[in-house]
C-alpha positions in Angstrom: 114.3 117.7 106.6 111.1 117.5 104.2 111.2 114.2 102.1 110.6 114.7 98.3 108.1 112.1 98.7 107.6 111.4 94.6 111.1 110.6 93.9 110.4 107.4 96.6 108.9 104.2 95.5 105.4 103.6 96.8 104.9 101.7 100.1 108.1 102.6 101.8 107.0 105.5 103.5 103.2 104.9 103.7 102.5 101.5 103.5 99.4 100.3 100.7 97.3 99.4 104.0 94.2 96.9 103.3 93.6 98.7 100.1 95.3 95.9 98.1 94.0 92.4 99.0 97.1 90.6 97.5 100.3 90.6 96.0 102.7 89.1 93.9 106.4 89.2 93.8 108.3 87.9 90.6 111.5 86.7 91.0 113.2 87.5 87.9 116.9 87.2 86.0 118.3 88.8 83.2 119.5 87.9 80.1 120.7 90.9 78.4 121.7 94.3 80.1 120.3 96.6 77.5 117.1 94.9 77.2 116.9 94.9 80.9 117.6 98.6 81.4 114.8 99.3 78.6 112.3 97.4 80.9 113.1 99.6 83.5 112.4 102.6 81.1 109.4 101.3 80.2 108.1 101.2 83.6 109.0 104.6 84.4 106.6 105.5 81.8 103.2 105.9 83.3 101.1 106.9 80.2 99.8 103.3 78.6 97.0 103.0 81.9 98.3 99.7 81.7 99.3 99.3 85.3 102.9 99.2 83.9 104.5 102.1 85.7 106.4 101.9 89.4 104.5 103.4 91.7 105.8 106.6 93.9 105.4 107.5 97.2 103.1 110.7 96.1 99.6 110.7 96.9 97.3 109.3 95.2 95.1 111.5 93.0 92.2 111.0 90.9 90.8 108.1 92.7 92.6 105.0 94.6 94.6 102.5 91.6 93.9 99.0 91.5 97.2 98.2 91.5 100.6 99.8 92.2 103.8 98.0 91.9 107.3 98.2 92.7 110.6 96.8 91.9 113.9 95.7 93.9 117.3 94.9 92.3 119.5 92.8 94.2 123.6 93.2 93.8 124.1 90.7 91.3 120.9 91.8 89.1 122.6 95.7 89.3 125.9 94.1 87.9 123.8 92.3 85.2 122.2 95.8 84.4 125.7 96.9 83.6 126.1 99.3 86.7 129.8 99.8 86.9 132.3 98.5 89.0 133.2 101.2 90.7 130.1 102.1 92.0 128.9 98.1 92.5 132.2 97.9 94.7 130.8 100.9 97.1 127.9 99.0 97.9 127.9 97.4 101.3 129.5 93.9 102.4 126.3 92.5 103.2 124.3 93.6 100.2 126.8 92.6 98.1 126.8 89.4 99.9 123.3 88.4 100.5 121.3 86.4 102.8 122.1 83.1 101.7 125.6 83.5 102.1 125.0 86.0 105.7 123.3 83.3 106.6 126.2 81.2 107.4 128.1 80.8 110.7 131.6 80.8 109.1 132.8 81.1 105.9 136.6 80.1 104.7 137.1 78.6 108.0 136.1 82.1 109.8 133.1 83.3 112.3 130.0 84.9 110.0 127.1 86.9 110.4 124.9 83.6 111.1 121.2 84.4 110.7 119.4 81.7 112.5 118.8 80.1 109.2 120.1 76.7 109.9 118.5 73.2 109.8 114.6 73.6 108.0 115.4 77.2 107.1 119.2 76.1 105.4 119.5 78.2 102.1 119.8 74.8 100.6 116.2 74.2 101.0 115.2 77.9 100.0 112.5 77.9 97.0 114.1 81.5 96.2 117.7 83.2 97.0 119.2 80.1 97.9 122.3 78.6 96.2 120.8 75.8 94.1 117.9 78.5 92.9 118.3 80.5 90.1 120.0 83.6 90.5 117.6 86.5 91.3 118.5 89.6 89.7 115.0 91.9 90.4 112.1 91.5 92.6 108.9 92.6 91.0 106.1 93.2 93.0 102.5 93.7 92.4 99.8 95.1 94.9 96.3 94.5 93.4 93.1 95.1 94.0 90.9 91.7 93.5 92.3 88.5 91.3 90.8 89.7 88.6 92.9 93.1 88.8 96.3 90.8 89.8 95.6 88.1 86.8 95.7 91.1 84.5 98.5 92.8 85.5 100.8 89.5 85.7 99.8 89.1 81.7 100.7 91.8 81.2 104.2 91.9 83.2 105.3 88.6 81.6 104.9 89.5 78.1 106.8 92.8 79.3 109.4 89.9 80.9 109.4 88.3 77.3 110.1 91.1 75.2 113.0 92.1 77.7 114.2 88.8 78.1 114.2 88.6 81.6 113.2 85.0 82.9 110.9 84.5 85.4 112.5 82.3 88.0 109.2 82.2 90.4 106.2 83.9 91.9 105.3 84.3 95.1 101.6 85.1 96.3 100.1 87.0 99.2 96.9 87.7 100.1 95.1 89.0 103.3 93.3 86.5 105.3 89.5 86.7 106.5 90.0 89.6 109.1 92.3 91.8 107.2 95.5 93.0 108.8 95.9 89.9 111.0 98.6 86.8 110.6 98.4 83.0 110.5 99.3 82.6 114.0 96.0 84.8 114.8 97.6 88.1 116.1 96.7 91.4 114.2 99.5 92.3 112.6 101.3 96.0 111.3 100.1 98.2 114.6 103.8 99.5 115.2 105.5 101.3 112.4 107.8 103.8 113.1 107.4 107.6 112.6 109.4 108.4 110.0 111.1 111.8 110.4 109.9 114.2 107.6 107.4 111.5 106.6 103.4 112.1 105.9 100.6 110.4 106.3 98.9 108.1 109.0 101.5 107.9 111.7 100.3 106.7 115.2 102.3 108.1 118.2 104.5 105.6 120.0 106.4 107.7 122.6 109.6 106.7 121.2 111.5 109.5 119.0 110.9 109.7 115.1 113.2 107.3 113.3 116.1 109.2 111.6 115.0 109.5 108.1 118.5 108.6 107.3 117.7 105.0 109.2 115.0 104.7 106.1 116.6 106.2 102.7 119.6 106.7 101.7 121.9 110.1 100.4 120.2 113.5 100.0 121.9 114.3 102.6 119.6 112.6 105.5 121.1 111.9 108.9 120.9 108.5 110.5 121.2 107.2 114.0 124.6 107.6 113.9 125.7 110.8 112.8 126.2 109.8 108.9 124.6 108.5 106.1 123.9 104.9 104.8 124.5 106.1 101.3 128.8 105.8 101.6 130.3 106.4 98.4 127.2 105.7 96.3 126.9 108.1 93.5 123.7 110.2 94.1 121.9 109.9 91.2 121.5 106.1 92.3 121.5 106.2 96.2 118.8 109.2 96.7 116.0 108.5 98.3 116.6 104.7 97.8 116.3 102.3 100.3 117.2 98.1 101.1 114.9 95.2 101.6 115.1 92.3 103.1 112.6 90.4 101.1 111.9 87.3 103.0 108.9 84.1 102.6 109.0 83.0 106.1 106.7 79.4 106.8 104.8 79.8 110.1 104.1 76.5 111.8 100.4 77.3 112.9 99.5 73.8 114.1 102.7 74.0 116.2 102.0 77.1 117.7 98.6 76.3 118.5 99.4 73.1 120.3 102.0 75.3 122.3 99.5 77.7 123.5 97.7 74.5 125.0 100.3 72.7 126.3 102.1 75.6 128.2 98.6 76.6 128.8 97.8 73.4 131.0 101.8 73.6 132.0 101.4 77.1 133.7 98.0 77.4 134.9 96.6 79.5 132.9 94.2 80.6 129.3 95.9 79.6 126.4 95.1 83.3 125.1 97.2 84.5 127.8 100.3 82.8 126.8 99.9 84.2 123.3 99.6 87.0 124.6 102.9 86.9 127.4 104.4 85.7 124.0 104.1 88.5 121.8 104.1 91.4 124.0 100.0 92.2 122.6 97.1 90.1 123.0 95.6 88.9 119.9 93.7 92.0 119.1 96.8 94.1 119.2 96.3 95.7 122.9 99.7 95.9 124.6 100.5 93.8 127.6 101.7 97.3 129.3 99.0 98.7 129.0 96.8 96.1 129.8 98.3 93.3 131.3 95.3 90.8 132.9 92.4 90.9 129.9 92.4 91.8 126.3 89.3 93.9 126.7 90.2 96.3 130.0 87.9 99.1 130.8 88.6 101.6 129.3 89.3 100.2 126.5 92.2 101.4 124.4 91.6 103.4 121.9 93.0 102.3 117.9 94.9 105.9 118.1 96.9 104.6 121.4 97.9 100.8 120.4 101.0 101.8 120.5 101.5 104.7 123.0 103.5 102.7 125.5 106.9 102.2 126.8 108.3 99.4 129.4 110.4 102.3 131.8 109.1 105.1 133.5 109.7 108.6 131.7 108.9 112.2 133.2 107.2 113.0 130.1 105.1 110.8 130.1 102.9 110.9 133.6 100.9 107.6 134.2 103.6 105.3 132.1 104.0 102.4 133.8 107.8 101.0 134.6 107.8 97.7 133.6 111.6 96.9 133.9 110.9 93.4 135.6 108.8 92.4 132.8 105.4 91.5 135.3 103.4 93.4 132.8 105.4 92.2 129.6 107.8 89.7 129.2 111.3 91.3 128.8 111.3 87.8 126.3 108.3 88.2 124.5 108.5 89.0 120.0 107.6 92.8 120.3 110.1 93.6 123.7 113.0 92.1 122.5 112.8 93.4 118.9 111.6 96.6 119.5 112.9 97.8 123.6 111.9 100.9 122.9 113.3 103.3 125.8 114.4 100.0 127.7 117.7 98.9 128.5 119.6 97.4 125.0 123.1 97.0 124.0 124.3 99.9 121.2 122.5 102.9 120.4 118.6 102.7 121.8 116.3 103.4 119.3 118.6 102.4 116.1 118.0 99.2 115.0 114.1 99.9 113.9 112.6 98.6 110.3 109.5 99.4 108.2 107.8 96.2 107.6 105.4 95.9 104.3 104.7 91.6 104.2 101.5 89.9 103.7 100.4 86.6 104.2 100.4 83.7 102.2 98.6 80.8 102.2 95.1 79.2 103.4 94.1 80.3 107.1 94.3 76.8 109.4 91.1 77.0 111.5 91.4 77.1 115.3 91.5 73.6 116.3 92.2 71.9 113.5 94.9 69.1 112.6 98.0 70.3 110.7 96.7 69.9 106.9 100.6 70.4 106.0 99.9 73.2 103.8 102.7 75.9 103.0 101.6 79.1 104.7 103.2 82.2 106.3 104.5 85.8 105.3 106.4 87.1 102.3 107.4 90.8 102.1 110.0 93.7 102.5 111.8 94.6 106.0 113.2 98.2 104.8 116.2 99.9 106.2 119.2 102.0 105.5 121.3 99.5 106.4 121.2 96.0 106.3 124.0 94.6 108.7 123.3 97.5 110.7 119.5 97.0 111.5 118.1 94.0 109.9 121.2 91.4 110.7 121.8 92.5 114.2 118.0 92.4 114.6 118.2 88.5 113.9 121.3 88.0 114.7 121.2 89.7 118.0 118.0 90.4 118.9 116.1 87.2 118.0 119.2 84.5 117.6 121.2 85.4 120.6 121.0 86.4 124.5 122.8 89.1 125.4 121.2 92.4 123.6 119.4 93.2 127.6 118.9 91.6 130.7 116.6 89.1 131.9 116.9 87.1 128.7 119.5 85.0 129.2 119.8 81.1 127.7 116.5 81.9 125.4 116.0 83.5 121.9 113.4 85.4 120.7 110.0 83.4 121.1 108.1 83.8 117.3 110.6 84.2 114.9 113.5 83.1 116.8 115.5 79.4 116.0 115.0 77.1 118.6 118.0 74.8 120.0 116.9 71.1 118.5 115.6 70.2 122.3 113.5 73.3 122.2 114.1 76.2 123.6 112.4 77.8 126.8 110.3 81.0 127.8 110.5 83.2 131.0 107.6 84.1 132.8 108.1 86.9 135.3 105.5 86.4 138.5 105.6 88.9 141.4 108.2 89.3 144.4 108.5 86.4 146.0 107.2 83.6 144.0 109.4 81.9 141.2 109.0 82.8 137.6 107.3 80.5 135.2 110.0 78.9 132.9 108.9 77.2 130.3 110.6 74.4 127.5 110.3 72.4 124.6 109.6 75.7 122.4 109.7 74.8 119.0 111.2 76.5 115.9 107.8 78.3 115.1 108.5 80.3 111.9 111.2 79.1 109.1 112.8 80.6 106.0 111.6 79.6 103.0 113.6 81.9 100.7 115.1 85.3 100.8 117.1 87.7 98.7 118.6 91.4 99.4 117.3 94.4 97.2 117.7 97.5 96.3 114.7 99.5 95.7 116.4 102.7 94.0 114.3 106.2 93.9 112.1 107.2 90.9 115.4 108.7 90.1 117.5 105.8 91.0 115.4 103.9 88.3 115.9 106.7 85.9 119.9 106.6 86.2 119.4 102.4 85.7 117.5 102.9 82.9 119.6 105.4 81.1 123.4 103.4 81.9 125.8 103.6 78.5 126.3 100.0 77.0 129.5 98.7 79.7 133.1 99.5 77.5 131.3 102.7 75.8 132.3 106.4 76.6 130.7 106.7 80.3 130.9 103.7 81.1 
């Protein structure tokens, strides 16, 4: 099914790429419905050339922008719109709930979702989305192209926040680092995205089937993984080609990690590069461990259009895979293997649990080698799905925070992004028949939560039927 790509918000189905060096995302709350719901009008209107306007998912004509921005609305900010209670009601238990609250291991005395954010990552210590925060109501976020082009559209945003009396609870800044497209912990980042059924653009093959469209955006009538439709009793008018985000600022420990790579480095015998590498799946440049699993420069090299033409099993349709079910190659444990098994062996449906990532980092770069400075730095962005508690929760909650999604992972959680027990938690090593695996300990927590919210990010049409709601207790409402 063809996607009506204009009635999507920019950078869910084709992300911005390096075209915008940096970012900012406003946390904001509102104080009156009406005025609110005219902001959202206003943005809708693309004529001032003021950089004003949500950007779609069309492409671009006339030259590239400067800037593009888009805007999220989490449960509570849709109830402070005046969306009625009906229709807030059919939204989904963990949207309505949020992270901070999904975050918890019980609630009322009974089992929860638990996130992994305990301990440094607690809600209470959140800077955003967490329960002694402000409530968030809307997320609005600003690509740009230079400060310069950022500076001016903030002015102009907040005296847009002013005159529609939404507070501005925080910012939060991105910006890409020397080598564009790589992270903090000194990985290129944003190689695997999924092909997005009935999508366009710049979509690299990755032997694995398309994603559902239905796994992305919600109602007009797209099919997910399983047979149905995220949408549920949405009305259209709202749920059409809308989709969630997990908006998350997640800390990376870089001095940690570094130290790690040089200790279990020394501890196993071998490059420090190497256990980066058996840690993520990819050495450092982004070449996969299965495709290459003894140097991050093999002859022949592999080219940018095959980074992530791979799979860990053998398939018939695919002559010259390799099978790499005992993880010699690739660590069944490492970041990119557990969260993405592609035609490996996983609990639930295979292929069904995949996200669109749009994050940027945040923060100074750490050079190699040099002493923690204990400055804040990380990534803050959008995981997008169709369904939160479906994809994203079982992807932390399952995937990373637990053991039991495949084999050969048992008594560890995911290395990167996983929650560490206090003593540290351990890596698995898999060494040819006959000698012992490597096992190694005292893994720290590497990356924590530093604030997080759920959102809505409705289609250009979704906005339109916001902007337009009757005044709550008048005819329609």
């Amino acid at each position: 099914m063809s996607i009506k790509v204009e009635d999507v918000q920019g950078n869910v189905l084709n992300g911005y790429g390096f075209h915008f060096d940096r970012a900012r995302h406003f946390a904001l709350g509102v104080g009156d419905g009406g005025a609110a719901r005219a902001f959202v009008a206003a943005l809708l209107d693309g004529g001032r050339g003021d950089g004003l306007a949500v950007t779609s998912g069309a492409r671009w004509s006339g030259g590239k922008p400067t800037s593009c921005l888009n805007l999220g609305f989490t449960w509570r900010g849709l109830k402070a719109l005046g969306v009625p209670d009906d229709v807030l009601a059919a939204f989904p238990v963990a949207f309505r709930e949020g992270p901070a609250i999904r975050a918890r291991t019980s609630v009322n005395g009974e089992r929860h979702v638990g996130l992994g954010d305990v301990r440094e990552s607690d809600p209470k210590r959140w800077a955003m989305g967490g329960p002694d925060n402000p409530e968030v109501h809307m997320v609005v976020t600003v690509h740009a192209r230079g400060e310069d082009r950022l500076r001016e559209v903030s002015a102009c945003l907040r005296k847009a926040f002013v005159l529609h009396r939404l507070r501005e609870q925080s910012h939060h800044d991105a910006r890409t680092l020397s080598k564009p497209g790589w992270v903090h912990f000194g990985y290129r980042d944003g190689i695997a995205q999924p092909r997005i059924a009935g999508g366009h653009g710049k979509q690299l093959e990755d032997l694995q089937p398309e994603m559902p469209t239905g796994d992305l955006l919600l109602g007009c009538d797209y099919v997910n993984s399983f047979r149905g439709n995220f949408a549920g009793d949405l009305p259209a008018p709202l749920a059409d080609n809308a989709t969630y985000g997990a908006f998350r600022i997640l800390y990376q420990d870089v001095a940690a990690f570094e130290r790690l790579l040089w200790t279990w480095g020394r501890t196993a015998g071998i490059p420090p590069k190497t256990v980066a590498a058996k840690l993520m799946g990819r050495w450092q440049n982004g070449v996969p461990l299965v495709l290459s699993p003894e140097t991050d420069e093999p002859e022949p090299r592999v080219p940018e259009s095959a980074l992530d033409a791979f799979d860990y099993v053998a398939r018939e349709d695919h002559p010259g895979g390799h099978d790499d079910g005992d993880g010699l190659r690739c660590p069944i444990g490492a970041h990119v293997r557990r969260l993405n098994p592609r035609s490996g062996r996983v609990m639930g449906v295979a292929h069904s649990r995949r996200l669109i990532r749009r994050n940027m980092p945040y923060g100074p770069e750490l050079k190699a080698g040099a002493p923690d400075d204990g400055v804040d730095r990380g990534i803050v962005g959008y995981f997008l799905c169709g369904d939160l508690e479906a994809q994203w929760e079982v992807i932390q909650r399952i995937y990373a925070n637990d053991d039991i999604a495949t084999y050969g992972i048992r008594g560890t959680r995911e290395p990167i992004g996983g929650t560490q027990s206090q003593e540290g938690g351990r890596f698995r090593i898999p060494t040819p028949e006959g000698d012992e695996d490597i096992v190694l300990g005292g893994l720290p927590t590497l990356v924590q939560t530093r604030g997080s919210v759920y959102c809505l990010l409705p289609g250009i049409g979704g906005l339109g039927y916001l902007a337009s709601l009757p005044e709550p207790g008048r005819a329609g409402a």
